[in-house]
N, C-alpha and C positions, 0 to 999 in steps of 0.2 A: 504494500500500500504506500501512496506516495505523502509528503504532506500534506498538500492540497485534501487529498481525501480522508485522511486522518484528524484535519483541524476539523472538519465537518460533526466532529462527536465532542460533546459536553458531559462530563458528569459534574454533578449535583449530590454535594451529599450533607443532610438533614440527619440531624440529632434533635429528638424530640422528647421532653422528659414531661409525663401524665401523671397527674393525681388522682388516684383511682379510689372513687369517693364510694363508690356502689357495685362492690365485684359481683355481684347477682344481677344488675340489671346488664354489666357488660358481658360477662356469660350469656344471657341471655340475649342479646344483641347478634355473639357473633353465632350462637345455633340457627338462630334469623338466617343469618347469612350461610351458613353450611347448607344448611336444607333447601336454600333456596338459592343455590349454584348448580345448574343442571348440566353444565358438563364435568362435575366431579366425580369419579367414578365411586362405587359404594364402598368399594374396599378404604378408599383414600377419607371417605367422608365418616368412615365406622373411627379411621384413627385421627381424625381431627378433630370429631365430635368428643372423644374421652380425652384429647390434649388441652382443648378448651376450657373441659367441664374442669380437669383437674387444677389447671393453672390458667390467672386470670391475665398474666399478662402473655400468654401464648391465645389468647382470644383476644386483647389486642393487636397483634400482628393479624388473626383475620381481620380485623377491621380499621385499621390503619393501610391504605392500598398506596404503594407509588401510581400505579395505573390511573388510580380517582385525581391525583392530582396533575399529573400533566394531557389529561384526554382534551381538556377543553382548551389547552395550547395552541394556537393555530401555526403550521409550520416544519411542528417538530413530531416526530416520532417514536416512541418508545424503546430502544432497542435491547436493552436490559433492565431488570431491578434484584436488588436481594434485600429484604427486611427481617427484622428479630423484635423481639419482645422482651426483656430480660427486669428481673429486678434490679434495683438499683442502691445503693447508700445517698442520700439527695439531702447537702445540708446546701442551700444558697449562700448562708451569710458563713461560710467556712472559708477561709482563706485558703483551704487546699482543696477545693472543688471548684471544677468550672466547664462550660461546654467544650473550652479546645484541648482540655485533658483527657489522657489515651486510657480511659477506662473501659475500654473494647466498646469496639462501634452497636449503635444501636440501629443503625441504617449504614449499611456496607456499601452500596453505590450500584456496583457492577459483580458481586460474589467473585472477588478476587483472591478470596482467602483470608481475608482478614473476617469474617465474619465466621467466629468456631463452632456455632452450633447448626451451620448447615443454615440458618432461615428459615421462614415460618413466612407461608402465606397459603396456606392448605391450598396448594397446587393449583392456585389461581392462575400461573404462568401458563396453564395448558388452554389459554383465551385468544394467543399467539402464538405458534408453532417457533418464530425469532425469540418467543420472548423466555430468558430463561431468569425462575426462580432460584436464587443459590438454594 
């Protein structure tokens, strides 16, 4: 690939820290959305369904999409995402925390490897054959 066609690609990458005020109504949110992904396959949706149930911030990651936020972009294309949902230690007024500190990524960009747990978007990537979920 030349540069010309290399500069053509942007990543973007989003760190986003949530106060999870109500883990029952977001459980219940992302089952919303499991059950109502009709090209999920049943096997994939038997183990997202108990990934969610169990942990509230891997139902986050269903519901947290890169895809929801660049569709209405005019221009650009998706060509990647990987996302995660992770717990976190979150004190703001600590002087040793902060967004551009490497406390392993919460949104990896392009699943280059720096995202350890593989990513979590219960196989929403199968929306686009291009489009892969880390």
């Amino acid at each position: 690939m030349s540069a010309d066609e290399t500069s053509r690609y942007v990543r973007i990458r989003v760190d986003l820290v949530l106060e999870v005020e109500d883990d029952e109504a977001v459980t219940r949110a992302a089952l919303r959305r499991i059950a109502g992904d009709a090209a999920l396959p049943e096997a994939e949706r038997t183990g997202a369904e108990d990934a969610v149930t169990e942990d509230t911030a891997e139902a986050l990651a269903h519901l947290v999409d890169p895809f929801d936020l660049v569709s209405e972009v005019p221009g650009v294309e998706l060509q990647q995402a990987s996302w995660s949902g992770e717990w976190i230690d979150y004190d703001p007024d600590s002087p040793d925390w902060g967004l551009d500190e490497d406390d392993g990524p919460l949104y990896d960009g392009y699943g280059d490897g720096g995202d350890d747990d593989g990513g979590h978007g219960g196989g929403r990537g199968a929306r686009d054959p291009e489009v892969t979920v880390g």
